[in-house]
C-alpha positions as CSV (number, residue, x, y, z in Angstrom):
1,X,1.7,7.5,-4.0
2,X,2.7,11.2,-3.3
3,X,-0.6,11.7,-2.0
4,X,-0.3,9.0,0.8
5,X,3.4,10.5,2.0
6,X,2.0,13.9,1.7
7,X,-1.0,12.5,4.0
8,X,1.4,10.4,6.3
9,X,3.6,13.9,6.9
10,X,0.6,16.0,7.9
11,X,-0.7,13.1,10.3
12,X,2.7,13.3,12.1
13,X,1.8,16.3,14.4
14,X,-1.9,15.2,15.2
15,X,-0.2,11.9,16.6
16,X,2.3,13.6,18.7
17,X,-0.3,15.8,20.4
18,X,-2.3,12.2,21.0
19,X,-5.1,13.6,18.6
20,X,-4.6,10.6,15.9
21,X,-7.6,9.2,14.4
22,X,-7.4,5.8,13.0
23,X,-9.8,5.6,9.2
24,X,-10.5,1.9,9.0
25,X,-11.2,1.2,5.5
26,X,-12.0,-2.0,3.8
27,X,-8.7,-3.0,1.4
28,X,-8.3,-5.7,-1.3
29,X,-4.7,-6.7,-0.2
30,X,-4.2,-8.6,-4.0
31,X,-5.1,-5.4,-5.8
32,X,-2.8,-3.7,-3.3
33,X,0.2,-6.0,-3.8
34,X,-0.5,-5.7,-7.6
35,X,0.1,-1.6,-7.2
36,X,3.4,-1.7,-5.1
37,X,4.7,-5.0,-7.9
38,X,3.9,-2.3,-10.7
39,X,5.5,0.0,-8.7
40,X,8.5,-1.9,-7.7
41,X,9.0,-3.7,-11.2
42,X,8.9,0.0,-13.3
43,X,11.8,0.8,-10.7
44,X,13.6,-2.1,-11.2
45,X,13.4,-2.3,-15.1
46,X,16.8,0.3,-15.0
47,X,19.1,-2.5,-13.1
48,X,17.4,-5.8,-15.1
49,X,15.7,-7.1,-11.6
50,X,12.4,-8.8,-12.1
51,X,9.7,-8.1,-9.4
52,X,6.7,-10.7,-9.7
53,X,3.5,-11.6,-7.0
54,X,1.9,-14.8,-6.7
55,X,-1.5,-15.4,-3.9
56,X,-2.4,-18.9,-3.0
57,X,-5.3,-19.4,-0.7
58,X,-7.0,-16.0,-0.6
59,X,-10.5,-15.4,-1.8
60,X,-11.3,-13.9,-5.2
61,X,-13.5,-11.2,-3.6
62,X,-11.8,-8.3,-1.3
63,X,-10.9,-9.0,2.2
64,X,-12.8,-7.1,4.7
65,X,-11.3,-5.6,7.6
């Protein structure tokens, strides 16, 4: 995760000088979703708040975009 922000913060000058290139990736948005509910839910364990996910009507395999 500190990886992406560090990533994000160095990007912020090439995109002011108009020098921004885009890296299209392909991305499996449930395995993505699962991360950030990890994520959120070890967070929210402290102040008893339960963080769940639930997908209905996308594919098994990876969305391509």
């Amino acid at each position: 995760m500190l990886k992406f922000n560090v990533e994000d913060i160095l990007a912020l000058p090439q995109l002011k000088n108009g020098k921004f290139t885009k890296n299209i990736q392909p991305v499996d948005i449930q395995e993505l979703v699962a991360e950030v509910t990890d994520i959120l839910s070890y967070q929210s364990e402290t102040k008893n708040i339960k963080v769940s996910s639930n997908f209905f009507g996308f594919p098994e395999s990876p969305i391509q975009v």
